[in-house]
C-alpha positions in Angstrom: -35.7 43.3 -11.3 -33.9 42.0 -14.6 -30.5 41.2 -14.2 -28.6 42.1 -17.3 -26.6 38.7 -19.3 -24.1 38.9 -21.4 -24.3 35.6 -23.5 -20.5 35.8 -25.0 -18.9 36.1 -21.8 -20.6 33.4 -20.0 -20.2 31.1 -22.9 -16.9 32.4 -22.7 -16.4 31.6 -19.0 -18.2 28.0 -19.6 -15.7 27.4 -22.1 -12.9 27.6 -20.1 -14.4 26.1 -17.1 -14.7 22.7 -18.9 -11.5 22.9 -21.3 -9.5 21.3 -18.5 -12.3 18.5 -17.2 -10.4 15.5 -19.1 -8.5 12.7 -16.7 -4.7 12.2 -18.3 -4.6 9.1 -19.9 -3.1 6.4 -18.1 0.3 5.6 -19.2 1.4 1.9 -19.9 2.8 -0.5 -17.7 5.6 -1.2 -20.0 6.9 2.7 -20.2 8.8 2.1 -17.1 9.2 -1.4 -17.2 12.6 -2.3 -18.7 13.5 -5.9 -19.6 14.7 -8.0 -16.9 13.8 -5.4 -14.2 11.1 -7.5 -12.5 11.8 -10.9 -11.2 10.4 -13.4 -9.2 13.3 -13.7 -6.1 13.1 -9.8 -6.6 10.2 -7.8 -6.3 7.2 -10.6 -6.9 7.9 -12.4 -4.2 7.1 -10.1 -1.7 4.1 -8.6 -3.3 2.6 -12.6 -3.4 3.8 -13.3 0.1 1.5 -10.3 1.5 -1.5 -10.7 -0.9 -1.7 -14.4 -1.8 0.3 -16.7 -0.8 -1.5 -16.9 2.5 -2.9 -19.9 4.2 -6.4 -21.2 2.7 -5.4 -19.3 -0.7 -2.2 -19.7 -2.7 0.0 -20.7 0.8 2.0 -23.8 0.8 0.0 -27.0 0.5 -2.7 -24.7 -1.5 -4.6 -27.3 -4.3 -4.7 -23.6 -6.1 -1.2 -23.7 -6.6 1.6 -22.4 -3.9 2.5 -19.2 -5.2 5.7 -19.2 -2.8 7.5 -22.0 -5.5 8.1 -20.4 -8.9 7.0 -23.1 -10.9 3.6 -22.7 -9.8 3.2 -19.2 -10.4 5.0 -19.8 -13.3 2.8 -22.5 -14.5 -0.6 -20.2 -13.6 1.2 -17.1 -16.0 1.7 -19.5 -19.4 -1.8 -20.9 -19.1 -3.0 -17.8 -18.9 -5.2 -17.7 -15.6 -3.1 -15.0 -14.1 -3.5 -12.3 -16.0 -7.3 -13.6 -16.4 -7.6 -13.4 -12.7 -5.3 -10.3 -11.5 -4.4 -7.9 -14.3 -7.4 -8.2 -16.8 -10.5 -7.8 -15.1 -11.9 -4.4 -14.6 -12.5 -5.9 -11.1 -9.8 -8.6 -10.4 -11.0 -11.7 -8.6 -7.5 -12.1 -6.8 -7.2 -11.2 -4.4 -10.5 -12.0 -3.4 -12.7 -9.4 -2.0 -12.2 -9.1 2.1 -8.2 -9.2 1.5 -5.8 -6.7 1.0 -6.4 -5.1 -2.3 -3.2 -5.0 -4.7 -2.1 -1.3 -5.1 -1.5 0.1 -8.7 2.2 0.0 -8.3 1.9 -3.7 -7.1 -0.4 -4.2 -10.6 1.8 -2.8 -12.6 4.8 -4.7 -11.3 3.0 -7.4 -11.8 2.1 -6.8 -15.3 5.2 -5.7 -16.1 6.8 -9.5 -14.9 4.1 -11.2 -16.8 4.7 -9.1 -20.0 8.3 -9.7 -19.4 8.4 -13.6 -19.4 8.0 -13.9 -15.8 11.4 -14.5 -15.2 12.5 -16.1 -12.0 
């Protein structure tokens, strides 16, 4: 039995079955991060209390630095080593595997702080 094919419509068909197959880019952090929005006593606190300020990581008494004091988070942001550790890597070493993971709002507030001076 021969089954009959019309090659124009199925490339036809194909070609709108994959015209849509593209992810939407991601948009930046800083499109809805406005200047002075994010602060430290504001919305960072909380997101460091829950992921890593905890005890053996960035608690109080921490050699790693106690990430409930300002000044050292601050002092982790202008050296560089935070962003290093939690917003560049394609897989972020903080927090460390086996803890809560940081959700993509909680990134990008975090981003957003760090690109905005890290205010307190």
């Amino acid at each position: 039995m021969r089954i009959p094919f019309n090659l124009p419509a199925a490339l036809l068909l194909f070609s709108f079955a994959c015209a849509n197959n593209k992810m939407p880019e991601p948009k930046p952090v800083t499109e809805d991060c406005t200047p002075g929005s994010v602060t430290f006593s504001g919305q960072v606190t909380a997101i460091v209390q829950q992921d890593c300020a905890l005890s053996g990581c960035h608690g109080s008494g921490s050699p790693y630095g106690d990430f409930n004091k300002y000044t050292d988070l601050k002092a982790k942001v202008d050296n560089g080593s935070f962003r290093n550790s939690v917003l560049e890597q394609h897989t972020p070493v903080m927090p460390p595997p086996g803890s809560t993971e940081l959700t993509e709002a909680e990134r990008q507030t975090l981003e957003c702080w760090v690109n905005d001076g890290a205010l307190q």
